[in-house]
N, C-alpha and C positions, 0 to 999 in steps of 0.2 A: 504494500500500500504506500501512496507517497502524498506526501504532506504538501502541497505549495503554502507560503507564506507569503503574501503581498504586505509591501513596507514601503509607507509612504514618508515621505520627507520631513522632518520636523523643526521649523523654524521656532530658533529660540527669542520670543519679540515678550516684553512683559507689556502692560496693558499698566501705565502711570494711572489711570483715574478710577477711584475705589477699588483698590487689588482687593479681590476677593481671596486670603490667602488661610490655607485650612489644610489639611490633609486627605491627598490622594485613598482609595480604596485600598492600596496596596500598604498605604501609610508610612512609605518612604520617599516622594517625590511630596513636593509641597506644591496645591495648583495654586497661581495668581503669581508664582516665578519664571514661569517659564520651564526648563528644566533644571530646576530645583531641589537638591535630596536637605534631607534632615540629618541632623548629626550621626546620627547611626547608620545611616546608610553612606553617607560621608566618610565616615571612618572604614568604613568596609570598602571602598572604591580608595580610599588610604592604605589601608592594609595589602589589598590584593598588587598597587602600583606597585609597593615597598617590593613585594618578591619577583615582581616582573622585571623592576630595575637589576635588582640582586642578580637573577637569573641570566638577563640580557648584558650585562655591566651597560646599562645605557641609562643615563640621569634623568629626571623628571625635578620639576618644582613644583612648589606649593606653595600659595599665595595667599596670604592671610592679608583679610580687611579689618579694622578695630577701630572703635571711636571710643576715646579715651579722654577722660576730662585733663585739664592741668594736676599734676600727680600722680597722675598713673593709674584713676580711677576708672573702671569701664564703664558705658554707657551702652543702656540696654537699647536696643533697637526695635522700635513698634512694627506695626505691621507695616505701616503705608514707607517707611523709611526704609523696610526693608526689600519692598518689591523696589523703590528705586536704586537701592543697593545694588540688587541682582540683576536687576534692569541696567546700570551700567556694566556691570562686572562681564554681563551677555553681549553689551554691544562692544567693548575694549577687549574681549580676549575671543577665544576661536571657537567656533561650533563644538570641536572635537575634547576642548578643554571641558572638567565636570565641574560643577559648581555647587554649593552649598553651606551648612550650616558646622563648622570646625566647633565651636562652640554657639550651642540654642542659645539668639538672641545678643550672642555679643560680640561675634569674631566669626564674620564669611570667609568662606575658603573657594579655591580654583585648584585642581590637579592639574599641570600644564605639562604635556608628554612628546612623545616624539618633537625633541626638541634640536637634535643634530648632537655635530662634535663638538660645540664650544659654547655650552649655554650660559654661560659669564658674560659673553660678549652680549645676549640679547637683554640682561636681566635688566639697563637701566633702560630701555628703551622700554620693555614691558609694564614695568613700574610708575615710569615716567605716565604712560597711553593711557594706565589706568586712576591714575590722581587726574590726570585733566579732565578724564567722562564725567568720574566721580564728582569731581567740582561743578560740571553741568548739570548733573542729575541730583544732586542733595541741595536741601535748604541753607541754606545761609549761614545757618547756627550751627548747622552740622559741618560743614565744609571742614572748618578749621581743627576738629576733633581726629581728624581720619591719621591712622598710620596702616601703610603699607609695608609689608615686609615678604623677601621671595625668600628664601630656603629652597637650597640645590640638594637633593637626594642621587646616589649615597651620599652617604656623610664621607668626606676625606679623614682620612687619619691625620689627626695630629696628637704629639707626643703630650700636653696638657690639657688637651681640649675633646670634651665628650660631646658635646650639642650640635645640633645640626649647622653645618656654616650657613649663617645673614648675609648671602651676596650683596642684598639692596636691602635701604630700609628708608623710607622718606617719611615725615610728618608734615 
């Protein structure tokens, strides 16, 4: 017996006016983002990159958003902030990149893969692309809150240092 599968193409556009944002049936995609997973499913599309790089020795980043008050306070992110969140994060990075919730409500994430042989070289321009959208798409008050930060996976050895290397980190 044979299966056909028809797959239509999935444009990732969010919808800035009342995002209706709640959770999918599946309870891992959040609708009113576009394609949007939730922490847990986040992690799990984390998890699975970590062995593929391992596997491949081929690097990937991970792009953390955070709005942070003076001090190094988080700030939580509502709903309507957050579809514009994702709503840029969708329009500055790539169809192929995943996107979601690193930490629920305070800290968006981007898996960015298949990235070549020298993803150092791309990391301030990515960073860069993604503060200017950000700045178009968030309120006023928000704007100045935002750090980006990339992290190149694997991690490089170095002889004092366990954490993953901060290629880029802009606020």
């Amino acid at each position: 017996m044979t299966t056909l599968v028809a797959t239509l193409p999935i444009a990732r556009t969010a919808i800035l006016a009342e995002p209706a944002i709640e959770s999918c049936s599946c309870r891992f995609a959040l609708t009113g983002h576009g394609e949007t997973y939730n922490e847990q499913a986040f992690h799990h599309f984390l998890a699975i990159e970590h062995k593929r790089s391992e596997a491949s020795t081929r690097p990937f980043m991970l792009l953390l958003v955070e709005l942070e008050k003076h001090g190094g306070l988080p700030v939580l992110v509502g709903h309507d902030d957050a579809a514009r969140l994702f709503a840029a994060l969708a329009e500055s990075l790539r169809d192929t990149d995943v996107l979601g919730w690193y930490r629920e409500q305070r800290i968006a994430g981007a898996l960015l893969t298949d990235l070549g042989e020298a993803p150092q070289a791309i990391a301030p321009v990515i960073t860069e692309r993604v503060r200017m959208v950000l700045r178009e798409h968030l309120a006023e008050n928000l704007a100045p809150l935002v750090h980006v930060r990339l992290y190149e996976f694997p991690v490089r050895a170095k002889a004092t240092h366990h954490a993953p290397e901060l290629t880029a980190e802009f606020a």
